[in-house]
N, C-alpha and C positions, 0 to 999 in steps of 0.2 A: 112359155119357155121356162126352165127349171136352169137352175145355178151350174149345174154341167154342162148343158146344153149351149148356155153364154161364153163359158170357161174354153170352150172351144174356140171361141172367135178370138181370133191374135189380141184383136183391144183388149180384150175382156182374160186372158191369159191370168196377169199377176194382181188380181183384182183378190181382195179376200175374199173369206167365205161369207163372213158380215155384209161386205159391201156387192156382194152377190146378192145374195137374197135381199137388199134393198134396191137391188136396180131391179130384182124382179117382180118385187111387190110394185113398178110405179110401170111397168113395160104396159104397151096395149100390141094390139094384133092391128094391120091395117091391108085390107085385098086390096090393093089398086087395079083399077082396068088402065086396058091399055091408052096412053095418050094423055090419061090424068095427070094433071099438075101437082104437085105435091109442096113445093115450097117455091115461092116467088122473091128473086133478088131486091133486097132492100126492106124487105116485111121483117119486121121482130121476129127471133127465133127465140122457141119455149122447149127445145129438145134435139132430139136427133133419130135417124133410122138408119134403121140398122138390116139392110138387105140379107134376108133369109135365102130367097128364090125367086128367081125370075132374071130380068137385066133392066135395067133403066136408065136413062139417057140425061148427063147433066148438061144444058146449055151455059156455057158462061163466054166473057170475052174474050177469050183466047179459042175459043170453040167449043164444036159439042163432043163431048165422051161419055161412052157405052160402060158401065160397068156391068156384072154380072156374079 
C-alpha cells in the first residue's frame, strides 16, 4: 500500500506525508479465509487492521457486526 493509497481511508485523511510513509514502511498484507480468527478478546494487542476488501464479522457483547 503506498501513502496515497492510505491517504484515502478517512483515518488516514490528515495524517502527514512523514507520518504516511512510516505507517507504510511498518504495514504487512494479511489474506484471511474465511472463518479465520483474527484477534481474540482479552489477548494483548500489538496493532490494528485495516480492512481493504472483503467483510468480516466482529463478535463482541452487545453482539455480532458485519463490517465491509
Amino acid at each position: 500500500m503506498t501513502p496515497d493509497e492510505l491517504r484515502e481511508i478517512p483515518l488516514f485523511a490528515n495524517v502527514s506525508p512523514a507520518g504516511l510513509e512510516r505507517a507504510c514502511a511498518r504495514l504487512g498484507e494479511l489474506i484471511a479465509e474465511p472463518g479465520q480468527v483474527l484477534a481474540v478478546p482479552g489477548d494483548p494487542g500489538s496493532g490494528m487492521f485495516v480492512l481493504i476488501e472483503g467483510r468480516v464479522t466482529i463478535d463482541a457483547r452487545g453482539g455480532s457486526y458485519e463490517l465491509g
